[in-house]
C-alpha positions as a printed NumPy array, in Angstrom:
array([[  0.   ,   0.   ,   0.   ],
       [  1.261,   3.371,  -0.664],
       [  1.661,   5.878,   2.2  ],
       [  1.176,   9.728,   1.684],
       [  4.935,   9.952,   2.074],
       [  5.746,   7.659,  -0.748],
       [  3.499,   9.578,  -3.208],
       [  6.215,  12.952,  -3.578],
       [  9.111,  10.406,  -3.583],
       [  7.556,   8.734,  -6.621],
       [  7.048,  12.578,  -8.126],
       [ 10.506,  13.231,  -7.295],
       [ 11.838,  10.095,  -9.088],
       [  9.455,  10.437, -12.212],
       [ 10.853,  13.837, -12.46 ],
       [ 14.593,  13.019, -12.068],
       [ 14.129,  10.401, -14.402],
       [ 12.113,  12.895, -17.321],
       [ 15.099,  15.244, -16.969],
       [ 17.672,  12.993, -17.089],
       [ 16.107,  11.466, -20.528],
       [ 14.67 ,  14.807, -22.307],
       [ 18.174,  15.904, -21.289],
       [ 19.531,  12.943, -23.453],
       [ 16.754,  13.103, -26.668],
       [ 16.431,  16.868, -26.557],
       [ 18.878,  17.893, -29.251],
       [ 18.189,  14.644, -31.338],
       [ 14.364,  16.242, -31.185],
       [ 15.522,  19.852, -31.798],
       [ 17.347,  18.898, -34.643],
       [ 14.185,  16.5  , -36.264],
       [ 11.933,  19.34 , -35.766],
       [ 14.718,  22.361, -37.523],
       [ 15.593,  19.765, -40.32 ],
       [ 11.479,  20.029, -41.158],
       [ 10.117,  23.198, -40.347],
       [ 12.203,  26.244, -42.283],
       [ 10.839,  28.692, -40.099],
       [ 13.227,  28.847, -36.455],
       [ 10.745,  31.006, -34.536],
       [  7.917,  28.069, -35.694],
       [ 10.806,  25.32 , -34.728],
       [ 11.598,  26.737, -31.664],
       [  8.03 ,  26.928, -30.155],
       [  7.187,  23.243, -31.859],
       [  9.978,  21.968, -29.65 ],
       [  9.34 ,  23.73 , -26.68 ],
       [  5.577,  22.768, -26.888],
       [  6.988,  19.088, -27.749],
       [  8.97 ,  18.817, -24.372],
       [  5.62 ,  20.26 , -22.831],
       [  3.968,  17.273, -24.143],
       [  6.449,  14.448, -23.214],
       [  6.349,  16.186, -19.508],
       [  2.576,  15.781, -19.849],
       [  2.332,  12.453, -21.206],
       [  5.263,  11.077, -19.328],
       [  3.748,   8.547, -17.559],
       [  2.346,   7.009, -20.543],
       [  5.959,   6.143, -21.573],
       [  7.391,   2.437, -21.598],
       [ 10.574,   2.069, -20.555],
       [ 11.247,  -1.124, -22.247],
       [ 11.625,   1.041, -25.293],
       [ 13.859,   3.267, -26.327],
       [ 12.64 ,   6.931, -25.213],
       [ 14.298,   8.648, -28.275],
       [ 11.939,   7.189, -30.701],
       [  8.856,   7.546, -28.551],
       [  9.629,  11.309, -28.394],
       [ 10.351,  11.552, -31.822],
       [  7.284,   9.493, -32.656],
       [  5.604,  12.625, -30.456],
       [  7.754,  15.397, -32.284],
       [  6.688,  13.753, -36.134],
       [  2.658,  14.012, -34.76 ],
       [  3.519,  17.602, -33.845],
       [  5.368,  18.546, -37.242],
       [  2.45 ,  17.11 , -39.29 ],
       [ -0.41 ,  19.183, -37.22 ],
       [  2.297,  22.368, -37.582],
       [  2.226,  21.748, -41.508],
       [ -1.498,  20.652, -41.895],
       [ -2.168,  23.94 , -40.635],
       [  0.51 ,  25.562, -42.913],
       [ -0.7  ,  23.596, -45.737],
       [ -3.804,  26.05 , -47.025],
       [ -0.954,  28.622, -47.003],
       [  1.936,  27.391, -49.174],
       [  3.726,  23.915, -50.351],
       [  4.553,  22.32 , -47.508],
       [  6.475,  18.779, -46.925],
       [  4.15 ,  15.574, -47.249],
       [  3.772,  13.424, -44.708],
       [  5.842,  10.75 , -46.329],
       [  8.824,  12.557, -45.849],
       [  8.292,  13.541, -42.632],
       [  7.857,   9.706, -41.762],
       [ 11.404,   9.168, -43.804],
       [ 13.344,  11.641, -41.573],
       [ 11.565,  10.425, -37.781],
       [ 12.798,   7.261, -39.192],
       [ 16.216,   8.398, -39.62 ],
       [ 16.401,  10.374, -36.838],
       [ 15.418,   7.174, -34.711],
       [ 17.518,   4.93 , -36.113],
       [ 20.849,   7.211, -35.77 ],
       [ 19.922,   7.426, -32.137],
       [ 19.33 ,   3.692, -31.563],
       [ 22.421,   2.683, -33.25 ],
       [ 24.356,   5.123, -31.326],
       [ 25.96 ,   6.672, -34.203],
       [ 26.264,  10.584, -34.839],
       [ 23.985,  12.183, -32.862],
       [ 21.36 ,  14.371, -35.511],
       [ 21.955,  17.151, -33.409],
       [ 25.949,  16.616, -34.485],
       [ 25.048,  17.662, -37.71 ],
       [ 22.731,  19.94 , -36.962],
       [ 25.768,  21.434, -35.582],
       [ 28.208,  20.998, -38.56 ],
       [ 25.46 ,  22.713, -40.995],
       [ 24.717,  25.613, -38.521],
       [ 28.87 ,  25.892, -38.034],
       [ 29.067,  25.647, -42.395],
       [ 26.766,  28.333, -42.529],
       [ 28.197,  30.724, -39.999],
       [ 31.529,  30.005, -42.768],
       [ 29.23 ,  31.165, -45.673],
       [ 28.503,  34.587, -43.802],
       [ 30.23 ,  38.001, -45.004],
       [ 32.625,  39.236, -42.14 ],
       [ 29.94 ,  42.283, -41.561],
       [ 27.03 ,  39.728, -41.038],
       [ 29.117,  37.415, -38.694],
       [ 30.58 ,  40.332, -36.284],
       [ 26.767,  41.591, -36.137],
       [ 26.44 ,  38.007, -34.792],
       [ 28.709,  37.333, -32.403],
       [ 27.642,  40.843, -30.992],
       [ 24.436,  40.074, -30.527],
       [ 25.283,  36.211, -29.327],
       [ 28.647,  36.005, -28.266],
       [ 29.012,  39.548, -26.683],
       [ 25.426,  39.505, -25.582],
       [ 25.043,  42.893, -26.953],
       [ 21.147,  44.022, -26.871],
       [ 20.336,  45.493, -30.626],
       [ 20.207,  48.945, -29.296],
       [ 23.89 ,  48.623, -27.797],
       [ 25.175,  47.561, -31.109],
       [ 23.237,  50.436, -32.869],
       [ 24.817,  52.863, -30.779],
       [ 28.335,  51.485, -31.438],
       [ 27.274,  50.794, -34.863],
       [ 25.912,  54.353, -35.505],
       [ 22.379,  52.675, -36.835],
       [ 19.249,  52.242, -35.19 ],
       [ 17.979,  49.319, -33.008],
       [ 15.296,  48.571, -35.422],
       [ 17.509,  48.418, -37.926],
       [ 19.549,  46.126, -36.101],
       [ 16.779,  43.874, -35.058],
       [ 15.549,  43.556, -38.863],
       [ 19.78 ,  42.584, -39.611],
       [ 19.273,  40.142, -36.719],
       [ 16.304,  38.435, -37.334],
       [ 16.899,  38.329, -41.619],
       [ 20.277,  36.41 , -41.107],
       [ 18.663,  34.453, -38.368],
       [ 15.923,  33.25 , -40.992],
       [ 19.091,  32.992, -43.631],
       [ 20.968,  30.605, -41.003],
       [ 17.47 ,  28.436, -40.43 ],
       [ 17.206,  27.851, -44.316],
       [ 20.752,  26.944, -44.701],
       [ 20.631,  24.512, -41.868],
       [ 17.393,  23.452, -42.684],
       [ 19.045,  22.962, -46.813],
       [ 22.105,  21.   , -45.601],
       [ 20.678,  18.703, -43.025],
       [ 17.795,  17.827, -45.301],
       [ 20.449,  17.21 , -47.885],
       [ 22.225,  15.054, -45.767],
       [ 19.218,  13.101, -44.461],
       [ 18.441,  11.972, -48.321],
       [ 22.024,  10.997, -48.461]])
């Protein structure tokens, strides 16, 4: 029988135990979801509303499988809704190939291979290489330096909007080149 007492140890331990595995899938999730959607604000929030969900539906999980492809299996049911609702709006990806790259995704993790978040990694560092000098230093102001937009106007002699609109169009640049050279090397 379980005592009162026992009830927040089990919360305690179901929690320690969700961290310690979102802490292991979270990147291979991240970089699923950023390889699909081309939009980073849109990938951001799908996997912040994804971990939402696994904390949610946590107890539902099995542990005699692996948790990597039961979160993924979560994350490719979240990427399809995200791009149903896209789908009145422009050409999105079918759901075919978002079944391909969970699977992919999956199987990398299970085999222990590269992680997908490794090359999620390598495409965002290529990338960063393909930036002009002006575009990078604006960068590594803002990210590096932790510079807010206004500071680097000020040193910059521009405005902070201008700044922010810099910011955010190399930001959606960077998410279209990752998005380009990790879907190129999931088809490889």
């Amino acid at each position: 029988m379980t005592t009162p007492i026992d009830q927040p140890d089990r919360h305690r331990a179901l929690r320690v135990q969700f961290a310690r595995l979102w802490g292991q899938a979270e990147t291979s999730v991240a970089a699923f979801v950023f390889s699909l959607v081309p939009s980073f604000h849109d990938a951001e929030d799908l996997v912040q509303q994804i971990a939402e969900e696994v904390a949610e539906r946590f107890d539902e999980y099995d542990p005699s499988r692996p948790f990597e492809a039961w979160v993924i299996w979560l994350a490719k049911k979240r990427v399809i809704d995200h791009f149903r609702k896209l789908r009145r709006d422009r050409l999105v990806f079918d759901d075919a190939l978002i079944d391909r790259v969970a699977e992919i995704h999956t199987q990398r993790s299970q085999r222990g291979g590269p992680a997908a978040g490794g090359d999620h990694a390598e495409a965002l560092e290529h990338c960063l290489d393909q930036l002009p000098d002006k575009s990078r230093r604006l960068l590594d102001q803002r990210y590096v330096d932790n510079l807010t937009p206004t500071q680097i106007a000020e040193s910059a002699g521009s405005t902070s909007g201008s700044i922010r609109v810099q910011l955010h169009r190399l930001r959606d640049l960077l998410a279209e080149c990752i998005r380009r050279r990790v879907a190129r090397e999931v088809r490889s």
